[in-house]
C-alpha positions as CSV (number, residue, x, y, z in Angstrom):
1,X,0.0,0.0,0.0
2,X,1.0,3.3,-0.4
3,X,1.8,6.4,2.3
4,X,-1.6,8.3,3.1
5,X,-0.9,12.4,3.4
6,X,-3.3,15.1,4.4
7,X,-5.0,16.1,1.6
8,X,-6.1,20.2,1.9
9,X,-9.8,20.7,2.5
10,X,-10.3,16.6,2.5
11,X,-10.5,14.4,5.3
12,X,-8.3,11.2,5.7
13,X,-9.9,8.6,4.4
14,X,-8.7,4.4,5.0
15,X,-7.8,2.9,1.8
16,X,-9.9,0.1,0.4
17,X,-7.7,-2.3,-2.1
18,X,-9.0,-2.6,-5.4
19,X,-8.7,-5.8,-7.5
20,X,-6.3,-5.1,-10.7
21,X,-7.6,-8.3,-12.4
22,X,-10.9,-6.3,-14.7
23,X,-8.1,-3.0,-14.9
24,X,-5.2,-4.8,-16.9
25,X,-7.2,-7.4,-18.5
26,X,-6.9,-7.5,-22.2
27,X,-8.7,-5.0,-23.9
28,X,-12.8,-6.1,-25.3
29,X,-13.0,-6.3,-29.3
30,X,-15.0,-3.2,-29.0
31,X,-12.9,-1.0,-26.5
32,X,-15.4,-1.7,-24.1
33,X,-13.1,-2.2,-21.1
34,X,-10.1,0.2,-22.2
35,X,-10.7,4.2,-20.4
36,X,-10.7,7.1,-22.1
37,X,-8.1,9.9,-21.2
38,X,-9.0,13.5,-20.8
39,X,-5.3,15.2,-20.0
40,X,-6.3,19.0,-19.2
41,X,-3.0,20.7,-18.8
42,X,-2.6,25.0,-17.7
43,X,-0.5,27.0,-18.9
44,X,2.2,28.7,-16.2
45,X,-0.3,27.9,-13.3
46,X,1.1,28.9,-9.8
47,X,1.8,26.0,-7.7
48,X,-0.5,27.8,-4.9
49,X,-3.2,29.3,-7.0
50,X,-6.2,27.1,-6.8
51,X,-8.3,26.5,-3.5
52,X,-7.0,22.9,-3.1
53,X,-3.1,23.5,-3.2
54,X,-4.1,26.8,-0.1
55,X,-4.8,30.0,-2.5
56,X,-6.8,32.4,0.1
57,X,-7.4,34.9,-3.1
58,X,-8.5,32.7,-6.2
59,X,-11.9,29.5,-6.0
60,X,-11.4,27.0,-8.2
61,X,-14.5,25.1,-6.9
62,X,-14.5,22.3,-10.0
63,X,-11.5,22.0,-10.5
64,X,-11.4,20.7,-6.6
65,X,-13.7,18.8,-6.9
66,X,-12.1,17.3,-9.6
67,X,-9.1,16.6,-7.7
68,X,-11.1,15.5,-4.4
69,X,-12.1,13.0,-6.9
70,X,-9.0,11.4,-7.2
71,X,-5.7,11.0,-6.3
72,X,-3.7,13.9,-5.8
73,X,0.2,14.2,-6.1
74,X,1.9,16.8,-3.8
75,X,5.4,15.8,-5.1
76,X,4.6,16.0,-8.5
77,X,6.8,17.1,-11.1
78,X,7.4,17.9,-15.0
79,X,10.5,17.4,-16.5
80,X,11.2,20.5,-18.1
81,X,10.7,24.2,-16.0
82,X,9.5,26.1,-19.4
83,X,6.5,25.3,-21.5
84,X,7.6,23.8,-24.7
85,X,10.5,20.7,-23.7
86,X,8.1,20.4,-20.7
87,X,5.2,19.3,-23.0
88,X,7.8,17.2,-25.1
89,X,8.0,15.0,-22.0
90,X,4.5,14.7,-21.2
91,X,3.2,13.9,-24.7
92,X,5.9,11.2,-25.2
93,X,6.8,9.9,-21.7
94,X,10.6,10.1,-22.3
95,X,13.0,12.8,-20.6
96,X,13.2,15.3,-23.6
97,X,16.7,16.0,-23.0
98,X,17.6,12.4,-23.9
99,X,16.5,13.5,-27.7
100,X,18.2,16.5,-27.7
101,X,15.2,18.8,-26.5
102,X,17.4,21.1,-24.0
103,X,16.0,24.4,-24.7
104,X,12.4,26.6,-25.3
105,X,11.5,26.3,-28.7
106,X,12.0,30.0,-30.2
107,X,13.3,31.2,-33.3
108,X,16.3,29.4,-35.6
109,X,19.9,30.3,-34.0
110,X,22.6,30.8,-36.4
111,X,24.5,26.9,-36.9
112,X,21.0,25.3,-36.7
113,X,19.1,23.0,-39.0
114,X,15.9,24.7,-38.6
115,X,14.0,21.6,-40.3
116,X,14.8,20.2,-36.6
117,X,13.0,23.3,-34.6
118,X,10.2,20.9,-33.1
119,X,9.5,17.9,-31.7
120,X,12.3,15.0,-33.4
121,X,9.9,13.6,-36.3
122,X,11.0,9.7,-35.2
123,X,9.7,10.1,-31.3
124,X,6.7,9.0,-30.9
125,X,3.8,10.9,-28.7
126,X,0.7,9.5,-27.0
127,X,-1.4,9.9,-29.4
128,X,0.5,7.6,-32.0
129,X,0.8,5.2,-29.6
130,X,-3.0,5.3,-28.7
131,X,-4.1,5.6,-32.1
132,X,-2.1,2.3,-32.6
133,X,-4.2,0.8,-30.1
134,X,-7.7,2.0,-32.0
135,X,-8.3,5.1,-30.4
136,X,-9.3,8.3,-31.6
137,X,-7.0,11.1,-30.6
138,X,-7.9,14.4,-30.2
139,X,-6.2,18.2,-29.3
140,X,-7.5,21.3,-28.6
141,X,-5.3,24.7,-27.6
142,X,-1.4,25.4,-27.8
143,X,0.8,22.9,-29.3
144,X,4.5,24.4,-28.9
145,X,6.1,21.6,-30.2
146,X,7.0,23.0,-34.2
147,X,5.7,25.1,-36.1
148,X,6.7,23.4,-39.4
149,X,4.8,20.8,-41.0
150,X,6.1,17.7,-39.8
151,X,6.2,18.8,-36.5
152,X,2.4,19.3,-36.9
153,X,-0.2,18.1,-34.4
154,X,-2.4,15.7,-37.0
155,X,1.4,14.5,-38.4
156,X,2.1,13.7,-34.6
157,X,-0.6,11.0,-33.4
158,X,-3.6,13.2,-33.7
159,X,-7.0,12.6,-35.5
160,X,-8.3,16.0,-34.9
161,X,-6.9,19.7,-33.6
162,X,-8.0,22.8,-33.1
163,X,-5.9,25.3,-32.1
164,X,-2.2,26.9,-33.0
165,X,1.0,26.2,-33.2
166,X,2.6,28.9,-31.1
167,X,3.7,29.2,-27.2
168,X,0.8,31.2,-26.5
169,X,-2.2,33.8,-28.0
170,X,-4.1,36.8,-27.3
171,X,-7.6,35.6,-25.7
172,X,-10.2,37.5,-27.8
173,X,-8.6,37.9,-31.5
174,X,-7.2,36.1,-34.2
175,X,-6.1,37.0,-37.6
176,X,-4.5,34.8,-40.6
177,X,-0.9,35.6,-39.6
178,X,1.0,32.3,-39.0
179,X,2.7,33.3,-36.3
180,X,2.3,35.5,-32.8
181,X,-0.5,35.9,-30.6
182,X,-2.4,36.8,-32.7
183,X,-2.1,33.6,-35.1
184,X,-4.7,32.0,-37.2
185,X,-7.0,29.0,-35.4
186,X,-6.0,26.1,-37.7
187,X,-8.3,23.2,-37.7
188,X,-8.3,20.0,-39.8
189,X,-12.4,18.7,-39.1
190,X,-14.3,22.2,-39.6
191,X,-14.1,25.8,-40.1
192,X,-12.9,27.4,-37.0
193,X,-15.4,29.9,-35.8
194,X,-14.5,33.5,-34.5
195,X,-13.0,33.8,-31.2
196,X,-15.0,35.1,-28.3
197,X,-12.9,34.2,-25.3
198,X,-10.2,31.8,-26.5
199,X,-10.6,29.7,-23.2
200,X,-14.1,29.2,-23.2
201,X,-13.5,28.2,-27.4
202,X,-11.3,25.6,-26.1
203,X,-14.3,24.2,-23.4
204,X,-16.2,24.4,-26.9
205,X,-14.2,22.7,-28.6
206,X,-13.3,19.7,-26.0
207,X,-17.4,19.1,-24.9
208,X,-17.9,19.1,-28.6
209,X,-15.1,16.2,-29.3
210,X,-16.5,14.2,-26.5
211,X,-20.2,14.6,-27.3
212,X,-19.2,13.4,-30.6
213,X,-16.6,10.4,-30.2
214,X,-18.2,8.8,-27.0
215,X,-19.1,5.7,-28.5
216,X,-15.5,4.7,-29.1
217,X,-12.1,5.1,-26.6
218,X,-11.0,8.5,-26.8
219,X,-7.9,10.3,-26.0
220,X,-8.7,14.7,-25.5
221,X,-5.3,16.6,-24.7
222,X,-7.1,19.6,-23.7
223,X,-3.8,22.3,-23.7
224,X,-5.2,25.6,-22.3
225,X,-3.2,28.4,-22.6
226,X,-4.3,30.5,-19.0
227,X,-3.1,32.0,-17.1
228,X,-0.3,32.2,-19.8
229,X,0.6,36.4,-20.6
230,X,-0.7,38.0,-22.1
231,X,-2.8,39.1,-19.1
232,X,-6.5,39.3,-20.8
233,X,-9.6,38.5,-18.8
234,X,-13.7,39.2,-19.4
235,X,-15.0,42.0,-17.7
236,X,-17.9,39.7,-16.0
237,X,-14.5,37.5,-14.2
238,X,-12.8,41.2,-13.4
239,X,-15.8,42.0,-11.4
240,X,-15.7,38.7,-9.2
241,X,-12.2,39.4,-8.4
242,X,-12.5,43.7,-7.8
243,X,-11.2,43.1,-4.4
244,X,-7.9,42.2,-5.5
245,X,-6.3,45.7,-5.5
246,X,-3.2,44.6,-7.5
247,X,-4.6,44.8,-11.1
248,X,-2.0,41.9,-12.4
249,X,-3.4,39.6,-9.9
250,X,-6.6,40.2,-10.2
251,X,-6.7,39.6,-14.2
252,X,-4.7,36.6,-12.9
253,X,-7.1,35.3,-10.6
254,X,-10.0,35.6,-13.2
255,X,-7.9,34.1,-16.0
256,X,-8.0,31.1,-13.5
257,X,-11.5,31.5,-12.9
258,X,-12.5,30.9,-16.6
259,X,-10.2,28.4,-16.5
260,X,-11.8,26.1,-13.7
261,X,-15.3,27.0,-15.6
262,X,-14.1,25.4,-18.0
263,X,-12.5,22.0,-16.7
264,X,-16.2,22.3,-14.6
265,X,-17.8,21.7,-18.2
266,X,-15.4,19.1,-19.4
267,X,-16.3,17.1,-16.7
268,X,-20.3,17.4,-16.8
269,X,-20.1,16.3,-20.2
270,X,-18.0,12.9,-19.3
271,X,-20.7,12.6,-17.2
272,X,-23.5,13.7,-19.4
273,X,-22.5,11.1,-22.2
274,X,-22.6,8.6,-19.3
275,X,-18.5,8.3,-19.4
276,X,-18.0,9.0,-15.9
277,X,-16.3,5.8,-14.9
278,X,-14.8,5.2,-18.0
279,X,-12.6,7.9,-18.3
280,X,-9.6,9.2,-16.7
281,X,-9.0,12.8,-15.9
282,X,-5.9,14.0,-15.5
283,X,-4.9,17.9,-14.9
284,X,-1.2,19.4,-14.8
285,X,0.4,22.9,-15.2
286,X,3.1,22.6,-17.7
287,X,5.1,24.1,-15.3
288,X,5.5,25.8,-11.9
289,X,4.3,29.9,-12.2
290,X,6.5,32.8,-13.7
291,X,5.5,35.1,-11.4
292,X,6.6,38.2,-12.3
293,X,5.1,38.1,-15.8
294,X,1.5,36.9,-14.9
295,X,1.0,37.7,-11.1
296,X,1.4,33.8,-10.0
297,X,2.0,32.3,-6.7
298,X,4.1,29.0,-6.3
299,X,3.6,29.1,-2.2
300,X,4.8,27.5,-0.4
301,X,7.6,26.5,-2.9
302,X,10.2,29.2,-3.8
303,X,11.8,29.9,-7.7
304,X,9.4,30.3,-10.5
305,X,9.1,29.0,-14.3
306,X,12.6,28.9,-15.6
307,X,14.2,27.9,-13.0
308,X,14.8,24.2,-11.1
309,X,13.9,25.3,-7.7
310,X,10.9,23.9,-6.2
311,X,8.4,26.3,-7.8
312,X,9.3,25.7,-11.5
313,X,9.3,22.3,-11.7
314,X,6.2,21.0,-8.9
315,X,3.0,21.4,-10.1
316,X,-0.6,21.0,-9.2
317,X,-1.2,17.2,-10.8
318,X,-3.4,14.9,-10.2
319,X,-5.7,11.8,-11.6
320,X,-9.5,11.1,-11.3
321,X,-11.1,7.9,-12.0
322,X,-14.5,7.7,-10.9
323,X,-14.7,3.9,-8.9
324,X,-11.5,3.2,-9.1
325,X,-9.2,5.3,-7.8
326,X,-10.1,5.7,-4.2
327,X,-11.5,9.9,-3.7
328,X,-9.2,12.0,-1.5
329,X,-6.2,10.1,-1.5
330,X,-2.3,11.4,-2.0
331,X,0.1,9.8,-3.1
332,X,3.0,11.0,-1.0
333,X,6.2,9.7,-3.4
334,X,7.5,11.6,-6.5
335,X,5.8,11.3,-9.6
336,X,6.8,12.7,-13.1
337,X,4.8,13.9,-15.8
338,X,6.5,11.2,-17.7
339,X,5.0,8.4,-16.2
340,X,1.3,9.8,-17.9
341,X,2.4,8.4,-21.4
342,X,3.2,5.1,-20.0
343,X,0.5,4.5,-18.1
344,X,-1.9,5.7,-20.6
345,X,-0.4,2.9,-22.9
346,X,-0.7,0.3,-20.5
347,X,-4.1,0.7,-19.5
348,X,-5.0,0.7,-23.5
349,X,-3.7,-3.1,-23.5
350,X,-0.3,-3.0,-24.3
351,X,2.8,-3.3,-21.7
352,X,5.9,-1.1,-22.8
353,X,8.5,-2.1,-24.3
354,X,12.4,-1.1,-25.2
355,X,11.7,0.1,-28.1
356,X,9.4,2.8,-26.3
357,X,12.5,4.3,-24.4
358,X,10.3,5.4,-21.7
359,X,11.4,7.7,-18.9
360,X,8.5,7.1,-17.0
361,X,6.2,4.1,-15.8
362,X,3.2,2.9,-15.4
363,X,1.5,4.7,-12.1
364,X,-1.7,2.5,-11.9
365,X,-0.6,-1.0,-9.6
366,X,1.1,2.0,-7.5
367,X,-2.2,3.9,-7.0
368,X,-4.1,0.8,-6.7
369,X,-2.0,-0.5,-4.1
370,X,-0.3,-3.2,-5.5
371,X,3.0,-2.2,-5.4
372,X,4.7,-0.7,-2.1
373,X,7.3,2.2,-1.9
374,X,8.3,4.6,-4.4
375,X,8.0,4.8,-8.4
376,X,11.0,6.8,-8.5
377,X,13.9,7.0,-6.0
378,X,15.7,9.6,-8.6
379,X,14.8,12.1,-10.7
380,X,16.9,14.5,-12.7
381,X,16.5,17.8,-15.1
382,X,18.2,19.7,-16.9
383,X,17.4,22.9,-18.6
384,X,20.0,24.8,-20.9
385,X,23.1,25.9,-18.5
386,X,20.9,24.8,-15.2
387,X,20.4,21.1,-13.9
388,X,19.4,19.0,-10.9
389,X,18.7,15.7,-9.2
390,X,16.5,14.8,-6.6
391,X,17.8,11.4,-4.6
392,X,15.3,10.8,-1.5
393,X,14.7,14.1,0.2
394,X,18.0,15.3,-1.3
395,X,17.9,17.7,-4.6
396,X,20.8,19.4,-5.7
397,X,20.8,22.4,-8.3
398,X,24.2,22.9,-10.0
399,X,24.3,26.4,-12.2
400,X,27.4,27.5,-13.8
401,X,28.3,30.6,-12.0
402,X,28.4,29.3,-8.3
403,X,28.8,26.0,-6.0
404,X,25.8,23.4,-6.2
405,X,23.2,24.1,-3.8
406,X,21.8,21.1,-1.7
407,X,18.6,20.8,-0.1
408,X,17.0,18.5,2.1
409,X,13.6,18.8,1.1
410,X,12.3,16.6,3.7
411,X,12.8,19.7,6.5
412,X,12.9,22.4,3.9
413,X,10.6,22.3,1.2
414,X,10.7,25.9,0.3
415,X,14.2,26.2,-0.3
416,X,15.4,28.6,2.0
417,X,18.9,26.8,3.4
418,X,21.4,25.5,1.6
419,X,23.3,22.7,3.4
420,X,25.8,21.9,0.4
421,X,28.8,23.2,2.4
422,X,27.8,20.8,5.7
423,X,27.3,17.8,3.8
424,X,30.2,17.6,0.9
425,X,29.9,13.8,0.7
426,X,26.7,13.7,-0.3
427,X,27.2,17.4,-2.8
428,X,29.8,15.5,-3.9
429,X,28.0,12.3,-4.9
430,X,25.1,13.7,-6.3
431,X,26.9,16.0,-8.8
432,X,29.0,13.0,-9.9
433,X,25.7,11.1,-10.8
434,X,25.0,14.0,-12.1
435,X,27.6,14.5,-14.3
436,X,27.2,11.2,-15.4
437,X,24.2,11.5,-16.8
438,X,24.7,15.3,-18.0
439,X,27.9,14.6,-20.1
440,X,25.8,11.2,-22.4
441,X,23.2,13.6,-23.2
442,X,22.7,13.9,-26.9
443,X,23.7,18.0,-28.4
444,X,20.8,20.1,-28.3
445,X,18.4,20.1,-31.4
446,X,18.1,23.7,-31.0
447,X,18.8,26.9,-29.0
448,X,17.5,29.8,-27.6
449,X,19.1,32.9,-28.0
450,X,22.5,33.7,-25.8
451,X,20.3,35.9,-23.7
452,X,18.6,33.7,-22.0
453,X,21.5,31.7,-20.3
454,X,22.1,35.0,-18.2
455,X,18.1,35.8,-17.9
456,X,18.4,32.1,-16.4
457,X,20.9,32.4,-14.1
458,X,19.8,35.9,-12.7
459,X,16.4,34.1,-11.2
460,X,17.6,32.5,-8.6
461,X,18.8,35.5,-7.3
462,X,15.7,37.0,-6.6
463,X,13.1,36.2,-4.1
464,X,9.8,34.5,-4.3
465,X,6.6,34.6,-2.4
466,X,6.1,31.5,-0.6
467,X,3.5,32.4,1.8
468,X,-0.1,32.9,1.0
469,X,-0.9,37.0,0.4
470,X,-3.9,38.0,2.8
């Protein structure tokens, strides 16, 4: 069995074991037996900036709910701290920097094969491996992952997409330019229709798929781009949050209003189409808040997106699966964003294999209870010039411009002491693994620009809120 924590807002509740035999059984002809997946993932969401994970500003009533529903994951990670090699590991359940995908996508440096700028064409995401398995795969919102053709979503393992190709876009226009905020809607099964509020489009657009597909297994990445800049909210969600006097936060706190609206009416029409306990929710931030930039909160964790301190790379994440995951349980190991991609695969039917290369594994016999201890006893990042490996309650950052900084995270979970000096053996050890692992790394795909190594750097210098604001 697994550790029991104290869920926020939910009372401990005992554990009842649930029989794996009708969850890993081969698949019926029809798909009968085989869940659907509905992965809802935010864009730069602060860690503490939804009712659940202790905002006192911002409700996210449905989205709690959601996650009462469920199993929550208080040490849950992504692999990447910025949006676009973040989502590389999610949709493909294998460390991005193993294939090269070190930076944020941007534009072409100088030396570069641009026809690389995306997601490596041979890497396979979820959606190929699900539409293997006689699926139908569906994406609504940001993609990130290429602008080119090849890189593109229904090339990738998708059936059907709505949405752009970009990092992010404004929330009430569009026009026909290919690129920037204001980028064309592309869509492969209709004509898109004119925006009105680009996150209620998306809610749209993912009741729509499931209304339509929910007589076979389905697979919906819904990839919303709030509370991602820039900072655009309606009116009617400005008014709920008037009493925020700081005007960033409160757009911020309405962008994650609409947001939980939204994720509310994803999940009544699961239920409406009678899918309840047949699908999976899952819901993740990309990664942690940026702070500055969109008014986000990562409390109690310090750092921000960017950056491989707590609050860049722990997110809010966790799974629902109406009668058989066990309501109001956490799951108190580590768990990666990786393991989603894996797990989705095996509960399709099909057990991974080399040829995958996953990172990640299979979560389910852990959250069922029939496996003890923890998935991962290490994890590791590593993110242009910055990188970092947690062993136990030990993570150390290494950066270029000072000593590795070690934290016991067991005693200090915000990241305010720095113990590297008082424990060299251990410093020691876990740079040399490392190192190990750094230095067979393939060479980035791609790069940012040079300006960004010292933008990098420069934020962990500065100081984070990791308390709660009144």
């Amino acid at each position: 069995m697994y550790k029991i924590g104290c869920f926020l807002f939910v009372e401990w509740l005992l554990i009842t074991p649930l029989m794996a035999q009708d969850i890993f059984s081969p698949p019926a002809s029809g798909g009968e037996s085989r869940p659907n997946y509905v992965l809802i993932v935010a864009d730069d969401l602060g860690y503490g900036d939804l009712s659940f994970t202790g905002s006192t500003q911002i409700k996210t009533p449905h989205i709690d709910q959601l996650a009462e529903s469920g199993v929550f994951f208080p040490e849950g990670y992504v692999s990447s701290a910025v949006c676009s090699p973040s989502r590389a590991g999610l949709l493909t359940g294998r460390n991005q920097v193993r294939f090269g995908y070190d930076n944020n996508l941007a534009n072409n440096q100088p030396g570069f094969d641009p026809a690389f700028l995306g997601l490596p064409v041979g890497v396979k995401t979820v959606g190929d491996h699900l539409k293997e398995l006689g699926y139908v795969t569906g994406m609504v919102g940001k993609w990130h992952l290429g602008y080119e053709d090849q890189f593109f979503p229904v090339n990738r393992g998708f059936d059907e997409f709505w949405g752009y190709r970009g990092g992010g876009h404004d929330y009430f226009e569009a026009s026909e330019a290919k690129r920037g905020y204001k980028a064309k809607i592309e869509c492969n099964y209709k004509t898109p229709q004119e925006i009105t509020y680009i996150t209620d489009d998306k809610g749209d657009e993912c009741v729509n798929f499931i209304y339509r597909h929910q007589d076979e297994p389905f697979f919906l990445y819904a990839s919303f781009n709030a509370p991602h800049t820039p900072m655009q909210a309606t009116a009617e969600d400005l008014a709920i949050y008037q009493h925020i006097e700081d005007e960033k936060r409160r757009t911020y706190a309405a962008m994650v209003h609409r947001l939980d609206v939204n994720v509310g009416r994803i999940v009544a029409a699961v239920e409406e189409a009678g899918l309840l306990e047949n699908t999976i929710f899952v819901f993740i931030s990309d990664n942690g808040g940026p702070v500055m930039t969109n008014g986000s909160i990562n409390a109690p964790y310090n750092g921000k997106k960017g950056t491989l301190l707590e609050g860049g790379i722990r997110v809010p994440f966790f799974i629902s699966w109406s009668g058989h995951l066990q309501p109001g349980e956490v799951f108190d190991y580590p768990v990666s964003a990786l393991d989603l991609t894996p797990t989705f695969v095996a509960l399709a039917g099909r057990e991974a294999t080399e040829q995958d290369q996953f990172d990640g594994l299979n979560l389910m016999p852990y959250l069922l209870g029939h496996k003890d201890g923890a998935p991962h006893e290490e994890m590791k990042w590593k993110f242009t010039v910055s990188a970092a490996i947690r062993d136990g309650k030990w993570k150390l950052v290494r950066l270029p411009d000072r000593l590795p900084m070690l934290f016991n995270l067991q005693t200090d979970f915000s990241e305010q002491h720095d113990v590297a000096l008082e424990n060299l053996t251990l410093t020691k050890s876990l740079l040399k693994k490392l190192g190990d692992w750094d230095v067979r790394l393939p060479h980035p795909l791609f790069l940012e620009g040079p300006e960004w190594r010292k933008v990098q750097v420069g934020q962990y210098d500065k100081k984070y809120p990791i308390v709660q604001p009144h």
